[in-house]
N, C-alpha and C positions, 0 to 999 in steps of 0.2 A: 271727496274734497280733502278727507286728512291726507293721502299721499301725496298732495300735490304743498303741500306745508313743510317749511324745512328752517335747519338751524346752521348757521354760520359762525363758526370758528374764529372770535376774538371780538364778534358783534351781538350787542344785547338785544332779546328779543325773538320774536319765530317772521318768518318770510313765507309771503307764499309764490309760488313758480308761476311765473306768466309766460316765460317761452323760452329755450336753450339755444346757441350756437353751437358752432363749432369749439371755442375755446371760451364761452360766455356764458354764465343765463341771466335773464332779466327777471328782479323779483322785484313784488311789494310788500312792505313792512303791513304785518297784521297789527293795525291799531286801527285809530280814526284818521290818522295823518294820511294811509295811501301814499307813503313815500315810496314811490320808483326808482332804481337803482341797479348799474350791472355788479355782477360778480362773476369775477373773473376764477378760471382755469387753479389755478394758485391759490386757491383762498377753502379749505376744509368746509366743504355742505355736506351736512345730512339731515334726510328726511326723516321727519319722523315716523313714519310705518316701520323704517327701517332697526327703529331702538326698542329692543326688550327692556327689562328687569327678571334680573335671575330669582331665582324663589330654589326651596330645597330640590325641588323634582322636575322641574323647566324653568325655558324662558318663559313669562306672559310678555307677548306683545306691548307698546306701551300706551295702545289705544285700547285696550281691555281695562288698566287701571284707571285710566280716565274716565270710561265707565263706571266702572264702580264707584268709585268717585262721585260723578254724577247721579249715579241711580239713591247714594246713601244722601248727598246733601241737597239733589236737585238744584243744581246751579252753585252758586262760590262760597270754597270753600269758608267753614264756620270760625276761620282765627285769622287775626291780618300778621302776613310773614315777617314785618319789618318789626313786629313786637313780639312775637312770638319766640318764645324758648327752645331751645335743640328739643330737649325733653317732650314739647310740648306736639313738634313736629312728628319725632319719632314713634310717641304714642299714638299719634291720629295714623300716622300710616302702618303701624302693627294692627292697626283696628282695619284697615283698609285689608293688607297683605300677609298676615300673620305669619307667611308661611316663606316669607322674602329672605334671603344668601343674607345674612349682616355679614357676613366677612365680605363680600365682594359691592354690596349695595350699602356706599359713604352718604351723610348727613348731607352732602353735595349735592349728590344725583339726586337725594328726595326734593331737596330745595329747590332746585333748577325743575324737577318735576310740575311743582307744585306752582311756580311762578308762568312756567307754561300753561298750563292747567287755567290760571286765572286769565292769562290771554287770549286763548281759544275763547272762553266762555265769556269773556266780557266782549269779545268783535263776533256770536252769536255761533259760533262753531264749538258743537254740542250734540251731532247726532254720530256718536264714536261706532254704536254698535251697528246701527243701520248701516253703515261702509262697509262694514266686516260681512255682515248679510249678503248686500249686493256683491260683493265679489265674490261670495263662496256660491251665488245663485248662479251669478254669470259660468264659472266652471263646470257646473253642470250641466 
């Protein structure tokens, strides 16, 4: 389910993939709206399987910290963003990732992280590590 989840370049929120054309795909917004909508050829998607977080010694994927995430606070997160302090932010995810690039990982990407984060979990998309399972099972 999380690969088929994706972010669009200049639109707020996560999409999920319902079917691709040729120069198109057709997504729906991950809320309770189920707004359907094309996007076109022209318009920057990526999914998210596709996005790490660099740390000193790798990438982690960015459904491993979602995990952890989940596994520390079992569903959403414990501070609401739109009042929460940089500091406050930064602190919770050193406690997540301690070991995360701060030169290349901005107050941004944790934000945008973290807003993701509460979107998945609140439209019930939450089982990050079980995906990861099933694909490395299927490989085998």
């Amino acid at each position: 389910m999380f690969e088929r989840i994706l972010t669009i370049s200049g639109k707020p929120g996560l999409y999920r993939l319902l079917s691709s054309g040729r120069n198109m795909f057709v997504v729906e917004v991950v809320d309770a709206s189920k707004k359907r909508m094309p996007v076109h050829g022209t318009d920057k998607v990526v999914m998210l399987d596709d996005i790490a977080i660099y740390t000193d010694t790798e990438e982690l994927p960015l459904r491993n910290v979602f995990a952890k995430i989940y596994e520390k606070e079992n569903g959403v997160l414990p501070f609401d963003l739109k009042l929460s302090t940089p500091e406050e932010m930064l602190e919770y995810f050193e406690g997540i990732l301690p070991d995360y690039d701060r030169e290349r990982v901005y107050l941004t990407h944790i934000k945008k992280m973290f807003q993701w984060y509460n979107i998945l979990v609140a439209n019930g998309i939450s089982d990050f590590v079980a995906d990861e399972q099933a694909e490395v099972a299927e490989e085998a």
